[in-house]
N, C-alpha and C positions, 0 to 999 in steps of 0.2 A: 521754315518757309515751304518747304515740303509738303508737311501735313497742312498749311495754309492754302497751298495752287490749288485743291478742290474745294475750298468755298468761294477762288477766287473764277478757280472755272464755273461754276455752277452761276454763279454773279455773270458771266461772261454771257453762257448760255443763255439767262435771262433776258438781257438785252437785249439780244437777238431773236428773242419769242416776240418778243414786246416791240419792233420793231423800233428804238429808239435811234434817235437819227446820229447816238454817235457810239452806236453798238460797234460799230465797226473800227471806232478808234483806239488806238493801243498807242498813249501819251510814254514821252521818254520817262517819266515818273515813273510809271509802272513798273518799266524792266529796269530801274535802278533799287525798288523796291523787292521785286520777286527775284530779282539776285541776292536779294538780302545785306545791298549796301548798305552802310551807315550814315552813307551822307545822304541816301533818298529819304532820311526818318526826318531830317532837318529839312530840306527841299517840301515834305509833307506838311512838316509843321510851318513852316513858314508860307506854304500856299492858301493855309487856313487860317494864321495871322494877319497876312495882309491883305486879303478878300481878293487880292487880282492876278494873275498870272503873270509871272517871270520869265522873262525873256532865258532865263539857263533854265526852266520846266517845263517850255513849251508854251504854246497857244489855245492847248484845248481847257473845256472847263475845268472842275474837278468833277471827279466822277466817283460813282457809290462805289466803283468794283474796284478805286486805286482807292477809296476810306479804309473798304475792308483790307487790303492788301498793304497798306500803312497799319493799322491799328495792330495787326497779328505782328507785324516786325519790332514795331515801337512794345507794344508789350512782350515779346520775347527779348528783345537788348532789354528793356527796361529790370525782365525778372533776371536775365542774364549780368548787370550791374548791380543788382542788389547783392545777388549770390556772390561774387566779387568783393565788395564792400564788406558781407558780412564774414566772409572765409579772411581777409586782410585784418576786421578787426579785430576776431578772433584768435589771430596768429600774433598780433603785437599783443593781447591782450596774456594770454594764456604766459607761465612762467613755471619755472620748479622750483620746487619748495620742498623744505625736508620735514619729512611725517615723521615724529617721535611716539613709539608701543612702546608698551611696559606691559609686565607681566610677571609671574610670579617663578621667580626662579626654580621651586620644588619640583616646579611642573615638568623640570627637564631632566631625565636621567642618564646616570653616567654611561647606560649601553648607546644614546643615541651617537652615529656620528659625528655630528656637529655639538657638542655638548657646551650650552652654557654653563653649565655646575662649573667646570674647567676654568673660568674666567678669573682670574686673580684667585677668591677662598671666600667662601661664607664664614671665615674667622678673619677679619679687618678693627675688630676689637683687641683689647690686650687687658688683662687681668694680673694678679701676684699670682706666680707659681704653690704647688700646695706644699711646701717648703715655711712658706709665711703663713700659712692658717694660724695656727697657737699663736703668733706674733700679734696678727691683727683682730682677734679673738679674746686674748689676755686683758686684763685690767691694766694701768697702768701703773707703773713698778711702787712699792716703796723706797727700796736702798737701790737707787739708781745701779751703783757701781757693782752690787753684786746680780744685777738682770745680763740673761743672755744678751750677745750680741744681735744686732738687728739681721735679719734672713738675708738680705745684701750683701751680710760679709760671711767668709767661711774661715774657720779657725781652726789650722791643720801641724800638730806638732808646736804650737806656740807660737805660729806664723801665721798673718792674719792676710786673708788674700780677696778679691769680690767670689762671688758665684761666676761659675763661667766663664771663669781670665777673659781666656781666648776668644771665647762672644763677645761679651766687654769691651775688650780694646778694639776688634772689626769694629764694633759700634763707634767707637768713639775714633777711631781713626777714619772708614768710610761711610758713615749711617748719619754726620749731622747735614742737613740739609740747608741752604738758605728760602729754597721752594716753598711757600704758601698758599697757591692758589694754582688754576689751571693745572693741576697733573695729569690732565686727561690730554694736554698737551705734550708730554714727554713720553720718552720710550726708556720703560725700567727693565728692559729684555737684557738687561748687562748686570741685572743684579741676582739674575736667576742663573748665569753663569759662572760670574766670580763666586757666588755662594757653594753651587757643585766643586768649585775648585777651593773653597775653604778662603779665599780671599775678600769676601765680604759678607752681611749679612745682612736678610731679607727688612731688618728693622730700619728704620727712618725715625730722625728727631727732626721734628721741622714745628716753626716756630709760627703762629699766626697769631695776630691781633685784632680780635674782633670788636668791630667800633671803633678800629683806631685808638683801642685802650694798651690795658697792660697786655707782653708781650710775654703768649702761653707756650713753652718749649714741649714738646710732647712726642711721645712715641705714636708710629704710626707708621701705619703698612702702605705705600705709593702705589703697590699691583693691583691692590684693587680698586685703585680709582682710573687707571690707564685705560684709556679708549681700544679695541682693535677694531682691525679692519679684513678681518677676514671670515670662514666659514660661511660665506653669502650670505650674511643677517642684513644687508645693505652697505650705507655710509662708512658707520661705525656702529659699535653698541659696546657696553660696561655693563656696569653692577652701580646702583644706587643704594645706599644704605644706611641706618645710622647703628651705631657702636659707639664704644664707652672707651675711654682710656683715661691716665693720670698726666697731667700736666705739672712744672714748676713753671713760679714765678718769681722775678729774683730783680727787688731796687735797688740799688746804691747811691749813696751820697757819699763826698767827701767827707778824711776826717783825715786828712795831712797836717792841717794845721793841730788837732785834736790830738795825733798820733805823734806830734813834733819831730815829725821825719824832715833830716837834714844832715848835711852834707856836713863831715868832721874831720876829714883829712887836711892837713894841713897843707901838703902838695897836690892840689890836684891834677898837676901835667903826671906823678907817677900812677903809672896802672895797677899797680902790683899794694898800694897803699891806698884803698878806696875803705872810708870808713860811714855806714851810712848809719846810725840809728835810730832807733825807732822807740815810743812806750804809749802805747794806745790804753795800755790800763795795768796794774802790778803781775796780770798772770800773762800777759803777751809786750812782750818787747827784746830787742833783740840789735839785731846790726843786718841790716841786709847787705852787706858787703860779705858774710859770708854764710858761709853752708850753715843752713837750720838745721837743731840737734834735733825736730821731731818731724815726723812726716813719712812718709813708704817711698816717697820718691823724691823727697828733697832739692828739690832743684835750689838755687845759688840764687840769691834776688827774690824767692818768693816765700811769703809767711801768712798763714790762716792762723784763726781761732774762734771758734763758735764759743758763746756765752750766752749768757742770761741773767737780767737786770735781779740785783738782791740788796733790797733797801736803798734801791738804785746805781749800785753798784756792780759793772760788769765783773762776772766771774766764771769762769772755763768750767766747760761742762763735760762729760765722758760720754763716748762716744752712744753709752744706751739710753742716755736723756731723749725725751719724745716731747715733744711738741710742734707746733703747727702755728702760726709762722715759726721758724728758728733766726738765731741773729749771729752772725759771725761778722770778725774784722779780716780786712788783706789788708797788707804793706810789703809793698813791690818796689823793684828797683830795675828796668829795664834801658837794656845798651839797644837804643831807635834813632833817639835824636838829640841833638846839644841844642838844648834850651838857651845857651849862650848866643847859638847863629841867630837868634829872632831878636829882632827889636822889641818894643813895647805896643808898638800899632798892630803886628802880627797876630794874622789869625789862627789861633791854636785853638784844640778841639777841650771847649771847659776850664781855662784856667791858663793861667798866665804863670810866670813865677814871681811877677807883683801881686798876686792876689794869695798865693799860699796855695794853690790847688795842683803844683806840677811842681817839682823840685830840681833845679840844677844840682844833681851829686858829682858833674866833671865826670871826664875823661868820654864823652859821651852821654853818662846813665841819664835816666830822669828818672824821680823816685816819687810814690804819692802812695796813697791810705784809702782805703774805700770802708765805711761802713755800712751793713750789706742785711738787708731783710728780705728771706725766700718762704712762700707760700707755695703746697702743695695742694693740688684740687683736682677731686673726679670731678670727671668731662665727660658729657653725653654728646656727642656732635654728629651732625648729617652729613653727606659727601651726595650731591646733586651737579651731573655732570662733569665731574671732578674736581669739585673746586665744593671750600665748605659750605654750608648753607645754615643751620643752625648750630651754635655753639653755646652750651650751657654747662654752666661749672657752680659747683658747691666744694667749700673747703674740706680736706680728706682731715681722717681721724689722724692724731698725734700718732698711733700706731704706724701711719701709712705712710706720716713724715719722714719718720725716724730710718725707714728703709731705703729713704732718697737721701738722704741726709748724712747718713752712716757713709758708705763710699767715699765723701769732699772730704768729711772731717776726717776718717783717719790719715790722709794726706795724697788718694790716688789722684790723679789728671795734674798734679803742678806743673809738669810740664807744658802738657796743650793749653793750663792756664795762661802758662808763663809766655806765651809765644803768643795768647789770644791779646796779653796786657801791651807785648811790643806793637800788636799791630793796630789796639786801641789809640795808643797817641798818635796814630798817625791818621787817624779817622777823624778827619777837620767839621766832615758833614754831622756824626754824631758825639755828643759829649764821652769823655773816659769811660765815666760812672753808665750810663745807658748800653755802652756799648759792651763794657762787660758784664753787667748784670745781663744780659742774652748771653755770654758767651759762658758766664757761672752756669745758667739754666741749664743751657744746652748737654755741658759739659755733663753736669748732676746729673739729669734722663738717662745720657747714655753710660755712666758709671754705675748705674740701678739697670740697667736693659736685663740683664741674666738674669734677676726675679721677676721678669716679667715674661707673660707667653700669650698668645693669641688666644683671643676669646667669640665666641659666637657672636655675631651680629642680633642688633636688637630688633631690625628689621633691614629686609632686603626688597628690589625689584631687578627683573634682570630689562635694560633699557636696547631698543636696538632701535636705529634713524634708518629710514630706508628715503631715496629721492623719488618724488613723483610730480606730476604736470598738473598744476593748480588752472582748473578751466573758469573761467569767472562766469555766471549766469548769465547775464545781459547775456552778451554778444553769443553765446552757445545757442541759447534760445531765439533769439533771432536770426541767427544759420538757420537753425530745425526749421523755423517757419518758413522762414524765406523758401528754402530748399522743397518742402512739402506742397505750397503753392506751388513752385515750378514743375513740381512733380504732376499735380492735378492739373496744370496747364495744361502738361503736355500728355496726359491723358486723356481730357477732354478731346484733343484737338485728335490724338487719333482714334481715339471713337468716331467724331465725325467722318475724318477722314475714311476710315472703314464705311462707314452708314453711305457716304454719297459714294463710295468709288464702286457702290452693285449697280449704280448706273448707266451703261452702257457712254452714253452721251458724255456725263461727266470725269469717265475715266478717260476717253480719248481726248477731250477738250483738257483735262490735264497732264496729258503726255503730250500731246502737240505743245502747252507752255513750257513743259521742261525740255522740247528739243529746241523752242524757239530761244527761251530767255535762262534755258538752265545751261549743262555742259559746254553744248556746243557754241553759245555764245560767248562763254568764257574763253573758251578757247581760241575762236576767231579776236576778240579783243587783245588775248594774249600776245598771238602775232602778229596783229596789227602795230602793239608797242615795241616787240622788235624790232620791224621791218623798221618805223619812228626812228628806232633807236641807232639802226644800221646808218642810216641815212643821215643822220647830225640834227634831224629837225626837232623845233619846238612845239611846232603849233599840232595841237589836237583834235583831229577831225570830230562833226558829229557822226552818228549812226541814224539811217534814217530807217525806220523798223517799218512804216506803212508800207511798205513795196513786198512787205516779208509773208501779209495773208493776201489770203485769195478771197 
């Protein structure tokens, strides 16, 4: 309103050239507008809605010099509530959002400080150690029984032992997983620890079921799929990759009734007289009531035997037979639960001991049979965000089997079997047979881990999320405009302003309005509302401005 008072003086000056007979009028409209009130924009508008004058606007007409002096107000509030409107829509509109780069890991080397290379290992793949070359290179044997042992097992002094004990059992005591998905949610910084202290190792068997099918027990490295959050790459960032690894996969069905495991003690209150046998075929049978005469680790209650069908006949095979699937029986006897405390309505996990599938042998045990078929398959799989993304499997050579297979059969893990089978009966939600066909797989992978060792990725990206402010078009673009109008408004206005103030006339005639109706008016109103205020009163005098020119 400023830059406004010299077109309004200049208006003023007019009227008073021109002699018009209410040149001399200054309506209380005007100095509620050239204060730059907002309720004079309304008082404006309304005196040109309703054609006649308003007893709260005064009695005079409307006049050209209060149009202009309305028009410059209402179009600056007007540009000044745009600007408003669009800076509010813009602020609720705008939001953050997380931008995902990719890019190619090679690109970063190890001298930089922040080094991606560093992030987990561009070996997230796992391969046979070159221990198994000739193994899975070879033909397959003639005289089974006089071919080496499978690269799995090491034969020292006439003691038959895996590759890598000590690997081995960390595996299989802390490397099986039940994690399948999101690892990019966990923190594996605990395994890069216990490994420096020799208490655990960097390998992972973890199980996933893609499609909701069969369930692939597989080796696999968890560091490289964990997200970090540090080295200022943003959010987070990883490594995206895919890699190849071996999988088993391992059904069972019952064969208790098959296997005629049953309870043959004649006292079952005595402990010490538990007689349970078992004949699943003439080369496996036995008593699992006591200690099996073959096996590395013999546990009490547990019995394997791998076979294969001859003129349909199972028949026990040595341990360098190869093939892909392989077929072996259990018959177990575990001290979990007395099948005696459940009625017959009772939900047990698979089998009842009205149906033949779970065996009361007393004194606690329950005893049952699994018939058991494991497939080995290379696996090409993706890791996208941590979590898998493609998964593709072809069945591995009999050669490949044989190296996974070798370990169960000569008798290692019976124990973590044996402890996997107590805590299958008690798994209501999955059947016996399901549950330990994952817990066979599992087992198997990590009994075979020491011929295996990490291998190159088949492809990599190195992934980083950085957070940034998603501005939406619209409303950005109508700020800019808005704002650029208001820009040229108020450049126009002080060009004019400049142009009429070399006027003698029009610069004093708008310095007399801003001593009339600028500061000092305000200031007198402002004490006026004290003095009001001091005094307790309501009522609000007018101002009568005619007595203020000469």
């Amino acid at each position: 309103m400023v830059l406004f008072s010299y077109a309004v003086a200049r208006e003023i000056l007019q009227h008073e050239k021109s002699d018009h007979e209410d040149a001399g009028s200054r309506p209380p409209l005007l100095r509620e507008i050239m204060r730059g009130a907002h309720v004079g924009i309304w008082h404006w508008i309304a005196q040109h809605t309703y054609r006649r004058p308003k007893r709260a606007l005064g009695k005079e007409p409307i006049l050209r010099v209060v149009d202009i002096a309305g028009l410059g107000l209402f179009t600056a509030t007007l540009l000044a509530v745009m600007v408003i409107v669009g800076d509010n829509w813009l602020h609720l509109a705008t939001q953050g959002v997380d931008i995902t780069h990719y890019d190619d890991p090679t690109n970063y080397t190890e001298n930089q400080k922040s080094d991606p290379a560093g992030i987990g290992s561009y070996q997230a793949g796992f391969t046979t150690i070159d221990r198994c070359d000739d193994q899975l290179t070879a033909a397959l044997p003639q005289n089974v029984s006089a071919a080496p042992l499978p690269c799995s097992l090491n034969e020292t002094d006439g003691l038959t032992n895996v590759v890598y004990p000590s690997f081995v059992y960390l595996t299989l005591g802390t490397g099986i997983s039940q994690v399948s998905s999101d690892f990019n949610g966990l923190d594996f910084s605990h395994l890069e620890d216990e490994e420096q202290r020799h208490t655990a190792t960097p390998y992972q068997v973890v199980t996933y079921s893609p499609g909701g099918n069969a369930s692939h027990s597989l080796l696999f490295y968890p560091d490289a799929a964990t997200e970090y959050t540090e080295f200022g790459y943003g959010a987070h960032y990883g490594i995206d990759y895919v890699a190849n690894t071996t999988s088993m996969v391992t059904q069972c069905t019952f064969a208790t009734q098959e296997c005629d495991v049953h309870a043959a003690t004649t006292d079952l209150s005595d402990g010490n007289n538990i007689s349970i046998p078992f004949h699943c075929y003439d080369d496996f049978s036995g008593n699992l009531g006591q200690t099996p005469a073959t096996g590395h680790e013999r546990a009490q209650g547990w019995n394997m035997s791998f076979y294969q069908l001859l003129n349909g006949t199972p028949t026990r095979i040595p341990v360098q037979a190869q093939s892909n699937p392989f077929h072996f029986y259990i018959a177990t006897a575990v001290n979990s639960i007395d099948l005696s405390d459940f009625d017959s309505d009772s939900s047990l996990p698979e089998g009842t001991p009205g149906n033949g599938s779970l065996v009361d042998a007393g004194q606690g045990f329950t005893a049952f049979a699994l018939n058991c078929e494991a497939t080995i398959y290379d696996v090409t799989f993706s890791i996208i965000n941590g979590s898998f993304w493609d998964f593709n499997t072809s069945i591995s050579s009999p050669q490949k089997a044989s190296i996974v297979q070798a370990p169960l059969q000569v008798g290692f893990g019976q124990y973590h079997l044996y402890q996997a089978a107590s805590l299958a009966v008690l798994a209501n939600n999955d059947s016996v047979a399901e549950t330990m066909g994952k817990a066979l797989s599992q087992t198997g992978m990590a009994l075979a881990s020491g011929a295996f060792d990490f291998d190159n990725n088949i492809q990599q990206r190195f992934r980083w999320t950085v957070s940034v402010t998603k501005v939406p078009k619209a409303p950005f673009s109508y700020l800019v405009v808005v704002c650029l109008v208001y820009s040229v408004f108020g450049m126009v206005m002080t060009a004019l302003a400049l142009h009429l103030r070399r006027r003698p006339e029009i610069k004093d005639q708008q310095a007399k309005l801003m001593v009339e109706w600028g500061p000092e008016l305000l200031g007198k109103d402002h004490r006026e509302k004290e003095r009001k205020k001091e005094d307790g009163s309501s009522r609000r005098s007018s101002s009568d401005l005619t007595n203020m020119f000469s």
